[in-house]
N, C-alpha and C positions, 0 to 999 in steps of 0.2 A: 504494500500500500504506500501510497505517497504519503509525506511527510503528515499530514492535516487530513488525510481521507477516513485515518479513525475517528477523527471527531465531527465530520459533517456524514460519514456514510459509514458507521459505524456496524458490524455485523454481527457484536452482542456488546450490551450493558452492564453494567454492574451499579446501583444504586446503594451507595452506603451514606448510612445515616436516617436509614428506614422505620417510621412509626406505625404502630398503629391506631395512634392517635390522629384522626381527621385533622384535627385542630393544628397539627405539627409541620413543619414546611417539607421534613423528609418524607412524611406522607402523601402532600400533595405534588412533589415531584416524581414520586413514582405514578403519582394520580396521573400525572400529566403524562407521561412515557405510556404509558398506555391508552389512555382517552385519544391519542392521535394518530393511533394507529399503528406501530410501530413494528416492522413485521423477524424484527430478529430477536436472539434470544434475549431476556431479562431476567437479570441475579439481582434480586435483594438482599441486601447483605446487615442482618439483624439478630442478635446473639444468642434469640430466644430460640433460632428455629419454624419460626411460626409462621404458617399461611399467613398473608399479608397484599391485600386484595387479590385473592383466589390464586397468588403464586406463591410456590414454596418460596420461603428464604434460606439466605446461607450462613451458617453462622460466624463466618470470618472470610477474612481476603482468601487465608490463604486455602481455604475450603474450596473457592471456586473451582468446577470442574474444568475448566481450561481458562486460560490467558484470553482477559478479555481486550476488546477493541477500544473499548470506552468505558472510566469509570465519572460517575455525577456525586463528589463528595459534598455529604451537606452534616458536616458533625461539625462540634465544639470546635473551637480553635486547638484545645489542647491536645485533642485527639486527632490532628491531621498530618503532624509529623508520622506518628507509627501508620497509618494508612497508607501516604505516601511510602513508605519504607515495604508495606509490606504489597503494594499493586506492582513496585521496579523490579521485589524480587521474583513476585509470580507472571513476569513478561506482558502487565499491559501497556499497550499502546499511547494513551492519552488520556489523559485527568482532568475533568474541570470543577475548579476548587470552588465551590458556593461559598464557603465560609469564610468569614471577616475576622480581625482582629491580628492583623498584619502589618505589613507594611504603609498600612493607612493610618497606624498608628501612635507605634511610635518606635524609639530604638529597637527595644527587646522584641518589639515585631517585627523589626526589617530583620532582625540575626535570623526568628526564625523562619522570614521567608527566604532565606538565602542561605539557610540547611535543607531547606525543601528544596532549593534550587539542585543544590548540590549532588541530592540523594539522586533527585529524576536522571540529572546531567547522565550520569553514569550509567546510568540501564537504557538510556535513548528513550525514557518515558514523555512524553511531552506535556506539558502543563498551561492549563489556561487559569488567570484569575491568580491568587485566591481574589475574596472580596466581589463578588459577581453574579450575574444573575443566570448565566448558564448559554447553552446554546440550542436552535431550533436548525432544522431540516426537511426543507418541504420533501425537496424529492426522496428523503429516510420515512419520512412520514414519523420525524424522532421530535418534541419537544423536552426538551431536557432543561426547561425554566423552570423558577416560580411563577410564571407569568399564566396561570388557569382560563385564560378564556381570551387566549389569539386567536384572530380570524382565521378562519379555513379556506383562506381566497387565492387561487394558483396566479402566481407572478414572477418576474424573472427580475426582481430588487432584491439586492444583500445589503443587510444593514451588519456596520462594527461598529461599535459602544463602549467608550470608557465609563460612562457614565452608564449603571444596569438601570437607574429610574429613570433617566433621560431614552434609554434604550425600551424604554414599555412605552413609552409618551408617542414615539418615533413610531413602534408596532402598531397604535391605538387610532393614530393620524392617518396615518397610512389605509388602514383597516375604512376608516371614517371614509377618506378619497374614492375606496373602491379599488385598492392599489395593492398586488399579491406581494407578499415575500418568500424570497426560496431561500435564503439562509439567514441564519441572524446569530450571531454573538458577543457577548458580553463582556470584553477581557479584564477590566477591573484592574488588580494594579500590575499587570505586564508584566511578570515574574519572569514569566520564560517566552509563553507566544505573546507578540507584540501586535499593534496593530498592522507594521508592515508587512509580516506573516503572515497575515490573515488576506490582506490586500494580494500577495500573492498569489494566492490560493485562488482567490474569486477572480482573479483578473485571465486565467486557464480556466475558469469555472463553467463551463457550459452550459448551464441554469441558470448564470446570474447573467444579467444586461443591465444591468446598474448599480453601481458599490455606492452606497451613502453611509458617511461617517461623521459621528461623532466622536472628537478626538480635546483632550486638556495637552498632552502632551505627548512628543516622541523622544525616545531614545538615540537614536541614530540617523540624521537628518538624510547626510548622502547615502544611505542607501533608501531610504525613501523618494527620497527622489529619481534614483532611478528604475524601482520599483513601480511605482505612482505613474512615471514615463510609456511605460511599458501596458501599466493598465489602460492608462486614458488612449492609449493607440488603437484600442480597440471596442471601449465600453464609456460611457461618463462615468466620472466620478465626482460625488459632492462632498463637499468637507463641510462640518460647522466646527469651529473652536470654541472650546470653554479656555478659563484663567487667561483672560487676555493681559492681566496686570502684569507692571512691568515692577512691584515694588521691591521682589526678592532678588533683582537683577544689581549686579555690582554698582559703584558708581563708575560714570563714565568721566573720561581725561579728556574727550574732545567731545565739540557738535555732533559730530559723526555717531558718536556713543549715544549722544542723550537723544539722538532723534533717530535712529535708528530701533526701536523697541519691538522687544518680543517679537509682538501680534503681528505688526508689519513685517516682521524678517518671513513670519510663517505664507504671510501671505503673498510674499514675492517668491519663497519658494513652490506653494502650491500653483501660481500662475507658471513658473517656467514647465512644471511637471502637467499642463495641461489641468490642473484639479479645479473644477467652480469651486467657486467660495462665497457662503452666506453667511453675513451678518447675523441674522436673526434667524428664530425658530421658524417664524413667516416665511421669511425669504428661501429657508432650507427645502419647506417642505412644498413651495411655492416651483421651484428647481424643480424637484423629483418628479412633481406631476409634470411638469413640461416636459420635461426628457425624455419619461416615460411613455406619455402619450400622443410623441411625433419623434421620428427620426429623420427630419428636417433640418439641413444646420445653416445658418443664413453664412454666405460668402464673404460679407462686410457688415461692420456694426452700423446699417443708417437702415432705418425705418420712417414706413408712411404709419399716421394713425389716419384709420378710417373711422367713419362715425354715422350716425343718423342721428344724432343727441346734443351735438354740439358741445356746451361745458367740458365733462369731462375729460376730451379731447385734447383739449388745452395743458391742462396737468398733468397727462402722460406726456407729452410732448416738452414740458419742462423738467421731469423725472428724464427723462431720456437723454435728456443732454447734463443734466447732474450726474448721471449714470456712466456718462462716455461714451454714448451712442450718438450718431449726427442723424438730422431728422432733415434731411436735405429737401428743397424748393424743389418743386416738379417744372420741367421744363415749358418754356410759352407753348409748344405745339401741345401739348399736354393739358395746360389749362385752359387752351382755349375749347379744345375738342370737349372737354369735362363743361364748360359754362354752353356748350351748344348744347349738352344733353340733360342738363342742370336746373334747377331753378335758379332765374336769375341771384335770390341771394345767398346761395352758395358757397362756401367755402371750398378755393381750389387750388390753394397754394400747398401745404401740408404744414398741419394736420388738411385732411380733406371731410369735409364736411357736410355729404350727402343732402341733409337736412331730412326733416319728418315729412315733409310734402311730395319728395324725389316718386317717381313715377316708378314702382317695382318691376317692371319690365325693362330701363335703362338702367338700374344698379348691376348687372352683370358685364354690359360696355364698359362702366364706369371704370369699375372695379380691375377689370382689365387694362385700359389704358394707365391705371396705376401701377401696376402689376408688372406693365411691360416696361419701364424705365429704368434703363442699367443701371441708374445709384441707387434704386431700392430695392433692398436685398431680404423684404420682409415685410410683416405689417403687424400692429396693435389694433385690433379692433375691438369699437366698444358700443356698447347697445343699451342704454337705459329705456326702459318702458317702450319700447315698440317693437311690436313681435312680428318681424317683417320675414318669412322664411326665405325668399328671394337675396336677402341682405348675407344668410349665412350661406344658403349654397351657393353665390356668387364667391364667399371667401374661399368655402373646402372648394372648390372648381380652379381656383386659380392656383392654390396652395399647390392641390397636385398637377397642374400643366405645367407649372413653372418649379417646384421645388422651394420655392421660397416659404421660410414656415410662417404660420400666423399664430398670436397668441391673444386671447380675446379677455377683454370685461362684460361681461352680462347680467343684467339682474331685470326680474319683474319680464324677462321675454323669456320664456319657457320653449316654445315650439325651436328658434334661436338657439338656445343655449343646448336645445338637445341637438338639432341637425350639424352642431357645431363639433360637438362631442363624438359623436357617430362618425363624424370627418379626421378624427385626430387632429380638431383644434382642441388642446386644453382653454377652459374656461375659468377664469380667476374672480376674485371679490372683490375687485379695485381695480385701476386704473393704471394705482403704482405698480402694484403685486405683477399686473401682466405684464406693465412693460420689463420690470426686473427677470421675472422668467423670462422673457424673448432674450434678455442679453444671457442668460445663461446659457441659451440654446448655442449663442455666439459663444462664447469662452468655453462652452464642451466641442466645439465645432474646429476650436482653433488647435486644441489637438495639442502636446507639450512641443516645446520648442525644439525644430530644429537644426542642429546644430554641428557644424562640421569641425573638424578634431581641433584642438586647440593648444597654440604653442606658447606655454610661457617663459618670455623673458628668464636668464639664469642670472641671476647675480654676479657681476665682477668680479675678481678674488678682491679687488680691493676696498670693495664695499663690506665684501662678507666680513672682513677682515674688521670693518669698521664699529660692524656691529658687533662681532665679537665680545663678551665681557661686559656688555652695557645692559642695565634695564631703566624703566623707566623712560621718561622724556627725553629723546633725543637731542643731544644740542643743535638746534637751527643750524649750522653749516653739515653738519655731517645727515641729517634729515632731507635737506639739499640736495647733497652728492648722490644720494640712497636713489630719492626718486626721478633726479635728471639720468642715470644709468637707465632709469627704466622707460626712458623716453616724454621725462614732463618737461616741458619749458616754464624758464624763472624767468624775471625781471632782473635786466642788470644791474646787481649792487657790489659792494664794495663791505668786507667787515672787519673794521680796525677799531683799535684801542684808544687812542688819542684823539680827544676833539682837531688837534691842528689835523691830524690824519683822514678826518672824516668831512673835513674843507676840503683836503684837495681832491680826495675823492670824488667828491661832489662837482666840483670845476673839473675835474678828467669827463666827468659823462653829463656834463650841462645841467642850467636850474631851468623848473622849480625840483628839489629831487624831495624826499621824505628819510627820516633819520627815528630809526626804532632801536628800543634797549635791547640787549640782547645779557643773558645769566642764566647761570644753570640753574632748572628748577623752572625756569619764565616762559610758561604756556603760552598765555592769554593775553598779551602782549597789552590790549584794548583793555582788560578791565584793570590794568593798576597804572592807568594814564604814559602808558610804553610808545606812543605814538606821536611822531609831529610830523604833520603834513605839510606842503606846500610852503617850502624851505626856498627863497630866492637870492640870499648872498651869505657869504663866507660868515658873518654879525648871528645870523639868524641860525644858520648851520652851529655856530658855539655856543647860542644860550641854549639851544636844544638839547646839547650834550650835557652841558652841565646838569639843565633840568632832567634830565633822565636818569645823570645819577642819580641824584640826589632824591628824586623822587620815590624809581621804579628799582633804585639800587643795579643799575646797569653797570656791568662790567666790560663790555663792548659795545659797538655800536653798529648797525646796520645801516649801511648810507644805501636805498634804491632810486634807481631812478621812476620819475612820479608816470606815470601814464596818464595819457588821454583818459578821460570821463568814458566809462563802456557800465556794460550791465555783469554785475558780480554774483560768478556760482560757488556753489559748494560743493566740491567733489572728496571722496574721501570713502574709507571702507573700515571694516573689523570685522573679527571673528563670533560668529555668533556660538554660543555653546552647542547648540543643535544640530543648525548648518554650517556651520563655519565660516570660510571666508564671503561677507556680503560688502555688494559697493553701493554709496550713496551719492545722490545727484540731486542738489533743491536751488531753491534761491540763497545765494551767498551775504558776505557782508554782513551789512545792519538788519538785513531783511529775514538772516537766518534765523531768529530766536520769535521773531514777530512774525514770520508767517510759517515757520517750521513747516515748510514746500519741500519734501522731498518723494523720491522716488527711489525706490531699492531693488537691485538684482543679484542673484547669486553669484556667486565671479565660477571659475572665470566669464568675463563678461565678452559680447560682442558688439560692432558699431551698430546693431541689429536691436538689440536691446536697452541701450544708451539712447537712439533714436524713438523708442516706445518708452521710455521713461519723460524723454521731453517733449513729448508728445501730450502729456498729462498734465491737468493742475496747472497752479500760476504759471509753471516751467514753460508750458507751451506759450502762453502768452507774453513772456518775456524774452526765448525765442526769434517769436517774428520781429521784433522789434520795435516795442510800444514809443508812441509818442516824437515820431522821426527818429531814431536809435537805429545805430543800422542791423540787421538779421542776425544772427549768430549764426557762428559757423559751428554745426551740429558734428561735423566730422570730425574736428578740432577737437572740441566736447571730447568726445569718443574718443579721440585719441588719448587724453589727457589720462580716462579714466579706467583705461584698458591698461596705463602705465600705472595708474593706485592697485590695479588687480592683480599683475603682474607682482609688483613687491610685495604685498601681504600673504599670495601663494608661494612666495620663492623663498618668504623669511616666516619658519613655523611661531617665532615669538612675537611677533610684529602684533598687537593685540588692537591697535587700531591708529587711521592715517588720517588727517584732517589736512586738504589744502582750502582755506578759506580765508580770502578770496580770491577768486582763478576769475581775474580779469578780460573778458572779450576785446580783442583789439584785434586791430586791422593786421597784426601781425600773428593771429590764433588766437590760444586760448594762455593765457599767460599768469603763473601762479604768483604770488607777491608773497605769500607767508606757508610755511607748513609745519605741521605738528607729527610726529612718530612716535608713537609709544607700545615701547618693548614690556612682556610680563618679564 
């Protein structure tokens, strides 16, 4: 058997911790192994010996007449050590531990989850849980929960659960939708199988067409990712996170650190691995039914909304572009053709807005000509109070001619919401709800990113060298050296000792220049007033100096030259505990802490990626060039930041890189300050 095939197709049981007390959970999980059918053999293992609904019991592990596939432990905590001891010596398969008071606990329960670990390791027992709600099997016909009363509804959706009451919620919703599940389980606190394992499993799993997880936390980030890669290649998959909080997280030495958090790091990795990701319970369960109920992927994120309702038209259409969806203008030949067959007051721009009066015989032209316009790659339709069946079969007729999927709002139109359903359009509660499904349908559609082998940068001998023996904050020149090796460009400066030294400096490469403190130990240059700007003769250049000692306690001095006025980023990475090495891209400067505008990818990074991070958020819009500024050069960018990925993969101590701020000019992208810090 494969690795997991005892615990989802298990070919006998064993149920320890068996009552015959109704009232007892070991009772009703045997209850349950049997009420659903279960067609292999079942060991109750109870010391009395005793019938124990209508099957014999065993009186100990080690009694069982052969090595079973599958044991459902639901005893004491203190009794799950000698169980486990005694299933590894009688050759079962796999264990999933119900019982709690573990590693969720406290010390003395992590020791003994991690003599259970130990015990299994050895025998190639596998272990799920402890602390958990168990596992289900449509196609076993095995419920091996506490969960007494899951639907009986055949579906090709697996759900994994860190959370076992989040995991019935999930069952219950699902169940509620109309929505089957073929496998489900529980893993609780990840002892031995993790959720990647499990992910594995279902992503070969030929019953399952859809993996939705609830996840708090992973173990092992890159192999999740490449795991996750592998599934979404072939199936969607949804993620919801719990513990988004970032307060158990160390503090951070740089920007880079402090905006970089947790939740985001997960969610930039789950976008490279192809995974949707929902915010909320809504949005999770909002996902599954869209995925589910159309295998439709739109080509591009831009949507028309259609409507006969007008209002809420509008609000999807502004959801949509909060979302990162483009709701692009229909072309003049397009409106005009639409206002020929239209009442004149019509809405035909997009959103397009049928109206209540539209003549039910032209909503199929309509709807077509929408249909047929190469930037919409989809549509939001939404229906309050008018049950026009012309209106839904016009959408299921276009969806399937063209492929392009639709995701509808309906309420109060019944005939609608059902011919729509019948179509494999999913029907939602909102306006928001649908258009957030339809971008799911996009971000399971986009598939994990592809990406061709990747060569990182080696370090110098003489860098390596540099770093050698150091932690902590790198001194500013040798921080320098580290990342111009890796292909970043500085601004020209000069860093010397002596104010007369930092005059001529300054007159070798022309005023206005800027003169910064430099000491070991001096991060944050800006916050203990390390900075003077716009320095125009040799007078100015020495009271700067003095002032910085005296101030900011400078032991040298940094003379650069000042640049042209351009728009300032923040480029920079660190290692996440999880995933590891991530890089970060926001608005730099003064702008970093007040608009905390970033964008995060897993390194190594691509200009592919870099280009879809400033495509997003304020980033994009400072980008083109607000306000006469001229464009940035997004290549530049990329380049810059492909040289921070490069050194935080080449140096394993490198714990996090802040260049802020990486000045736009006409000569690229050009860094004025940077920070390294070694653990």
């Amino acid at each position: 058997m494969r690795s997991l095939d005892a615990l989802f197709s298990p070919r006998s049981v064993a149920v320890l911790g068996v009552s015959r007390n109704p009232a007892k959970l070991g009772y009703k999980l045997l209850e349950n192994v049997k009420a659903y059918g279960y067609g292999g053999r079942i060991y109750p293992v109870n010391p009395s010996g005793e019938r124990i609904l209508d099957l014999p019991s065993v009186t100990s592990v080690a009694a069982l007449p052969e090595p079973v596939d599958l044991a459902l432990v639901s005893l004491p905590a203190s009794a799950v050590a000698d169980a486990i001891v005694d299933l590894a010596a009688r050759g079962a398969k796999a264990a999933v531990i119900l019982s709690s008071g573990f590693g969720e606990v406290d010390a003395n329960g992590r020791e003994a989850q991690a003599r259970l670990l130990k015990t299994a390791r050895a025998s190639g027992l596998r272990l799920v849980g402890p602390n958990c709600m168990g596992v289900y099997s449509a196609p076993a016909r095995l419920n091996g929960t506490y969960f007494w009363d899951l639907p009986k509804r055949a579906g090709g959706i697996s759900v994994v659960s860190q959370s076992g009451a989040y995991g019935g919620l999930i069952f219950r919703h699902l169940g509620g939708r109309g929505l089957g599940v073929a496998r489900f389980v529980s893993i609780g606190n990840q002892a031995d199988v993790d959720l990647t394992d499990i992910l594995e499993f279902l992503a070969a799993d030929a019953d399952t067409t859809l993996i939705a997880c609830f996840v708090e936390a992973l173990r092992d980030g890159r192999r999740f990712l490449d795991v996750a890669a592998r599934a979404t290649a072939s199936k969607p998959v949804v993620m919801l996170k719990g513990g988004r909080s970032d307060a158990g997280r160390r503090a951070a030495s740089s920007h880079t650190g402090s905006l970089a958090g947790a939740y985001a790091v997960y969610r930039a990795a789950f976008r490279r691995a192809g995974v949707v990701t929902a915010d909320e319970t809504e949005e999770f369960f909002d996902a599954i039914e869209a995925l589910a109920a159309t295998p439709r992927r739109p080509s591009a994120p831009a949507i028309a909304v259609i409507t006969v309702s007008g209002g809420p038209s509008v609000v999807a259409a502004d959801c949509a572009e909060r979302a990162g969806l483009a709701v692009p203008a229909l072309e003049d030949a397009v409106r005009s053709a639409l206002r020929a067959s239209l009442p004149p007051f019509a809405a035909v721009g997009n959103p397009v807005d049928l109206t209540p009066q539209v003549e039910p015989s032209r909503i199929g032209d309509a709807i077509k000509l929408v249909f047929d316009q190469a930037s919409i790659a989809g549509a939001v339709a939404i229906d309050v109070g008018l049950d026009i069946p012309e209106f839904a079969d016009a959408l299921v007729a276009e969806a399937v001619r063209t492929s392009k999927p639709v995701v509808a709002f309906a309420t109060d139109a019944p005939a609608v919401s059902e011919r729509l359903r019948s179509g494999g359009i999913p029907v939602l509660a909102g306006p928001e709800r649908a258009v957030r499904a339809w971008r799911a349908l996009w971000l399971a559609g986009r598939g994990a990113a592809t990406r061709a082998a990747q060569t990182v940068r080696p370090l110098a001998p003489d860098v390596t060298a540099l770093l050698a023996g150091t932690r902590g904050a790198l001194p500013y020149d040798v921080a320098r050296r580290a990342l111009e090796a890796c292909g970043v460009k500085f601004v020209r400066e000069a860093i010397v000792q002596r104010p007369a030294d930092a005059v001529a400096a300054a007159e070798t490469m022309g005023y206005p220049v800027v003169v910064k403190a430099d000491a070991p130990g001096l991060v944050h240059k800006t916050e203990v007033g390390g900075v003077r700007l716009d320095l125009r003769d040799a007078a100015q250049v020495r009271a700067a100096c003095d002032d910085l000692r005296n101030r900011a306690g400078a032991e040298r001095f940094i003379v650069q030259q000042q640049l042209a006025p351009g728009l300032e980023f923040l480029i920079g990475a660190r290692r996440d505990e999880v995933f590891g090495p991530v890089v970060v891209v926001g608005a730099g400067g003064v702008l970093t802490e007040a608009l905390g505008d970033v964008g995060i990818a897993v390194a190594p990074v691509t200009p592919a990626d870099i280009q879809e991070l400033m495509a997003e958020g304020v980033r994009a819009r400072l980008a083109n060039g607000p306000r006469g500024l001229p464009r940035v050069d997004v290549n530049a960018l990329a380049e810059t930041a492909i040289g921070v990925s490069d050194l935080i993969l080449s140096e394993p101590r490198i714990r996090e890189i802040d260049l802020n701020p990486v000045i736009a000019s006409t000569s690229g992208m050009i860094a004025v300050d940077a920070v390294v810090v070694l653990d």
